[in-house]
C-alpha positions as CSV (number, residue, x, y, z in Angstrom):
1,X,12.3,-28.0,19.5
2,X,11.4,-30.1,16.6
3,X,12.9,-29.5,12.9
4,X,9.0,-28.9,12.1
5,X,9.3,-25.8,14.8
6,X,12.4,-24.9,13.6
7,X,11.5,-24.6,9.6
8,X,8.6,-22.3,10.6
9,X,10.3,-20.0,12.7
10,X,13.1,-19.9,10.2
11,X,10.2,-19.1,6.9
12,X,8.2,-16.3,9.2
13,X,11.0,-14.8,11.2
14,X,12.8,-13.9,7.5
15,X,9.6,-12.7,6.2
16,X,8.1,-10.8,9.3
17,X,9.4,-7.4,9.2
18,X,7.8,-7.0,5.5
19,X,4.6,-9.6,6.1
20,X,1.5,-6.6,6.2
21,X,3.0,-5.0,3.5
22,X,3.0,-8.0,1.0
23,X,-0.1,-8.4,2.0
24,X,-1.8,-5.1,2.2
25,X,-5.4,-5.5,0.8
26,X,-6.5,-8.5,3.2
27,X,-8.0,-6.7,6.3
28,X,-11.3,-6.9,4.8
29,X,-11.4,-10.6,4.4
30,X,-10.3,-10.9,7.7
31,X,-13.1,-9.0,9.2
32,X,-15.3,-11.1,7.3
33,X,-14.0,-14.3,8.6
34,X,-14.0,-12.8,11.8
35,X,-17.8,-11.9,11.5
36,X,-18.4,-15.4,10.4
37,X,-17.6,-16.9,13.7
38,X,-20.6,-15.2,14.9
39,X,-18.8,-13.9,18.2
40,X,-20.7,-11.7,20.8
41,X,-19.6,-8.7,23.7
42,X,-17.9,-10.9,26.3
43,X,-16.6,-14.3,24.4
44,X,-13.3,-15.4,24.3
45,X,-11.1,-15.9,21.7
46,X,-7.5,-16.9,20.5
47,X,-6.3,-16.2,17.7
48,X,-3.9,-19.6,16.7
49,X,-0.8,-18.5,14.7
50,X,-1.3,-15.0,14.8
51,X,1.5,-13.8,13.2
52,X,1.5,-9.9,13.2
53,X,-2.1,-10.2,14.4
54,X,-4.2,-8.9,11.6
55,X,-7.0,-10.5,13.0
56,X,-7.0,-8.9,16.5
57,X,-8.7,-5.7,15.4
58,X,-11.9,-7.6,14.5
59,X,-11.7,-10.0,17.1
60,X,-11.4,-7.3,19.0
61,X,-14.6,-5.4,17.6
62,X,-16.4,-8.2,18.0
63,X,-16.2,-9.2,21.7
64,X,-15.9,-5.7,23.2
65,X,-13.7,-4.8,25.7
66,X,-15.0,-6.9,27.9
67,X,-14.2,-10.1,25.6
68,X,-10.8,-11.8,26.3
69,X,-8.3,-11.6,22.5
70,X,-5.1,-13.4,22.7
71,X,-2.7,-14.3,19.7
72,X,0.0,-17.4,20.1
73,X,2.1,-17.7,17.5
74,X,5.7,-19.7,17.2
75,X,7.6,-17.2,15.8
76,X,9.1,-14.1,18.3
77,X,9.9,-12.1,15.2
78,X,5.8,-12.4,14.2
79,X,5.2,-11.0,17.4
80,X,7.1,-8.2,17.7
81,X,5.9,-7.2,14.4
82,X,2.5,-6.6,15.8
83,X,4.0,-5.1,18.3
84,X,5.3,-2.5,16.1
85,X,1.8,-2.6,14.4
86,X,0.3,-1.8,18.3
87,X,-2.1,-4.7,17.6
88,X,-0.8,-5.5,21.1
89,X,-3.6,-3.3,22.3
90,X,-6.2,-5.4,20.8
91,X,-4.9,-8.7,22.2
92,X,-2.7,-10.5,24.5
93,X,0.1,-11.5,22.5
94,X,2.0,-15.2,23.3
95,X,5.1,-17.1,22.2
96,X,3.4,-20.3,22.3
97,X,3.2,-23.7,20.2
98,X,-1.0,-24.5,19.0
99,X,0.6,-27.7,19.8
100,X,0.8,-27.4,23.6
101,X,-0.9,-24.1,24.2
102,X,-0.7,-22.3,28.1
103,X,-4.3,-22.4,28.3
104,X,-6.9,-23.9,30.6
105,X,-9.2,-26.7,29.1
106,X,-12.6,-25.8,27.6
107,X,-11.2,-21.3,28.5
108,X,-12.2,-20.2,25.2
109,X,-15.6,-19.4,23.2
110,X,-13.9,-19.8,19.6
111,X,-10.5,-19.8,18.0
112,X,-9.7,-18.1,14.9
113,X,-6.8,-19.8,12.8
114,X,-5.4,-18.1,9.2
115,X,-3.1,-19.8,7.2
116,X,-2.3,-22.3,10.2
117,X,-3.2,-25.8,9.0
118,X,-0.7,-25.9,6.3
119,X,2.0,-25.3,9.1
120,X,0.8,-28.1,11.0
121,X,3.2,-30.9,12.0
122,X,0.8,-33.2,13.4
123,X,-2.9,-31.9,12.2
124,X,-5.2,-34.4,14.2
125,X,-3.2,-34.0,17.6
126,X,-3.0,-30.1,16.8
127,X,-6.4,-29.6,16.2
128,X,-7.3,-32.2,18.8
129,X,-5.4,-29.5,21.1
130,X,-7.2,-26.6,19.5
131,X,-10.2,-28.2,20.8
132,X,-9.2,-28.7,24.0
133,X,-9.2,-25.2,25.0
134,X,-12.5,-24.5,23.2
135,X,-15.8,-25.0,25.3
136,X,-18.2,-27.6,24.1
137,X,-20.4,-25.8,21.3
138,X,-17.7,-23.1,21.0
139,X,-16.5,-22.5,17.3
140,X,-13.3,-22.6,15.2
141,X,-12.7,-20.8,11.8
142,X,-9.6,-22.2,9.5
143,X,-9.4,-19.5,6.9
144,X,-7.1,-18.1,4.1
145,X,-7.7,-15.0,2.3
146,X,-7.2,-16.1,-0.7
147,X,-8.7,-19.7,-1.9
148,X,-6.6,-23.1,-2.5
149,X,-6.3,-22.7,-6.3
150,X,-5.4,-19.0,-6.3
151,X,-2.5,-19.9,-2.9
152,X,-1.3,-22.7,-5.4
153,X,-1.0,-20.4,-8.2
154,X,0.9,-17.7,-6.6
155,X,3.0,-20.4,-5.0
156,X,3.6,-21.7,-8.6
157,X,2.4,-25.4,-7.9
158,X,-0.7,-27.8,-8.7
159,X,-3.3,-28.8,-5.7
160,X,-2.6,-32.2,-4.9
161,X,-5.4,-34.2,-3.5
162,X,-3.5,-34.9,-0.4
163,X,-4.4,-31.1,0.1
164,X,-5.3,-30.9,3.9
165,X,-8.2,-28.1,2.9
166,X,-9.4,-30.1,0.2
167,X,-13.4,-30.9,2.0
168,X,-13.1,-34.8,1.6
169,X,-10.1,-34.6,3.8
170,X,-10.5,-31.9,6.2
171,X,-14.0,-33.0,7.5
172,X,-12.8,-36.1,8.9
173,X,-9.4,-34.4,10.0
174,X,-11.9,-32.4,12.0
175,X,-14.3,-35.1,12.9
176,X,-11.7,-37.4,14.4
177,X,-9.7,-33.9,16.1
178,X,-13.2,-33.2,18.4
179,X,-14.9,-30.4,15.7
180,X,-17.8,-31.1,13.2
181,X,-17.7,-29.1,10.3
182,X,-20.8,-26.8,9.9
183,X,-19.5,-24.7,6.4
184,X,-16.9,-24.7,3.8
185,X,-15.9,-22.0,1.5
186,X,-12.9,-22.7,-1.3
187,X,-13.2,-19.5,-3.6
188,X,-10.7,-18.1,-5.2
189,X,-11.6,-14.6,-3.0
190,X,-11.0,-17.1,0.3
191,X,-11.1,-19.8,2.0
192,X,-13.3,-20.5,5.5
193,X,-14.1,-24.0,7.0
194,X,-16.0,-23.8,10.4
195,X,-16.5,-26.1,12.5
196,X,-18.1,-26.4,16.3
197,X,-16.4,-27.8,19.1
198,X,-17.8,-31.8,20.2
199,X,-19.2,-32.1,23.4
């Protein structure tokens, strides 16, 4: 396991037990992301970097039971927190890397993906990965609920342009991973790129 795998694990796994409750007022941007990817009864869909899987409920809603939800995170502490949450019920849960994910190629309709791309070790590879497992036309939503300037504020820090969100540099990031950006939102209420999958 790399030291990049090892740093996240260490950062989540101390935060996990107390991660919804930090965070308690985000379910509604979630569902709205969620909605944004435009999902029907029957997709597909994994949630990369789940964490305690606040986003299974609405992936969930939106592809029915008889969609496929599954979550993959890194961190085994993560997971058993939404265990505890019973999100489990809404999706499949998996210890797995984004980077090499136990998935067949071209498997999934979308993938949904909060807070990941900061976490990133290799970004083009990783997303190139992430695009793998998505059909050709299928979707993939990087979001935040809160924007870059107001995640930089509570973090106490400037934006630097070598921001990986900032547009000018995630389009190509996206462009050269397999995705085309189709809409970008940077507000300090959230933040949303989507982008489809390359054929």
């Amino acid at each position: 396991m790399s030291d990049d795998h090892t740093h996240v694990q260490e950062f989540f796994g101390a935060r996990a037990a107390d991660w919804d409750s930090r965070f308690p007022d985000d379910g509604p941007a979630y569902a709205a992301a969620v909605a944004e990817l435009g999902l029907r009864a029957g997709d597909r869909v994994l949630d990369a970097g789940c964490g305690t899987g606040r986003a299974l409920p609405p992936l969930r809603a939106a592809v029915g039971r008889s969609g496929v939800v599954a979550g993959a995170d890194l961190t085994p502490a993560m997971l058993e927190a939404a265990v505890r949450a019973g999100r489990d019920r809404d999706g499949l849960l998996l210890l797995a890397d984004v980077a090499a994910l136990p998935l067949r190629s071209e498997s999934l309709d979308a993938v949904f993906a909060a807070g990941l791309i900061a976490h990133l070790p290799q970004p083009d590879d990783n997303l190139r990965e992430l695009a793998r497992v998505v059909r050709p036309g299928g979707t993939l939503a990087l979001f935040h609920p809160i924007g870059r300037a107001a995640l930089a504020a509570r973090q106490g820090r400037q934006i630097t342009p070598d921001d990986l969100r900032a547009e000018p540099n995630l389009r190509p990031l996206l462009a050269g991973s397999g995705w085309r950006m189709t809409s970008y939102a940077d507000e300090d209420a959230r933040f949303l790129a989507l982008a489809v999958r390359e054929s």
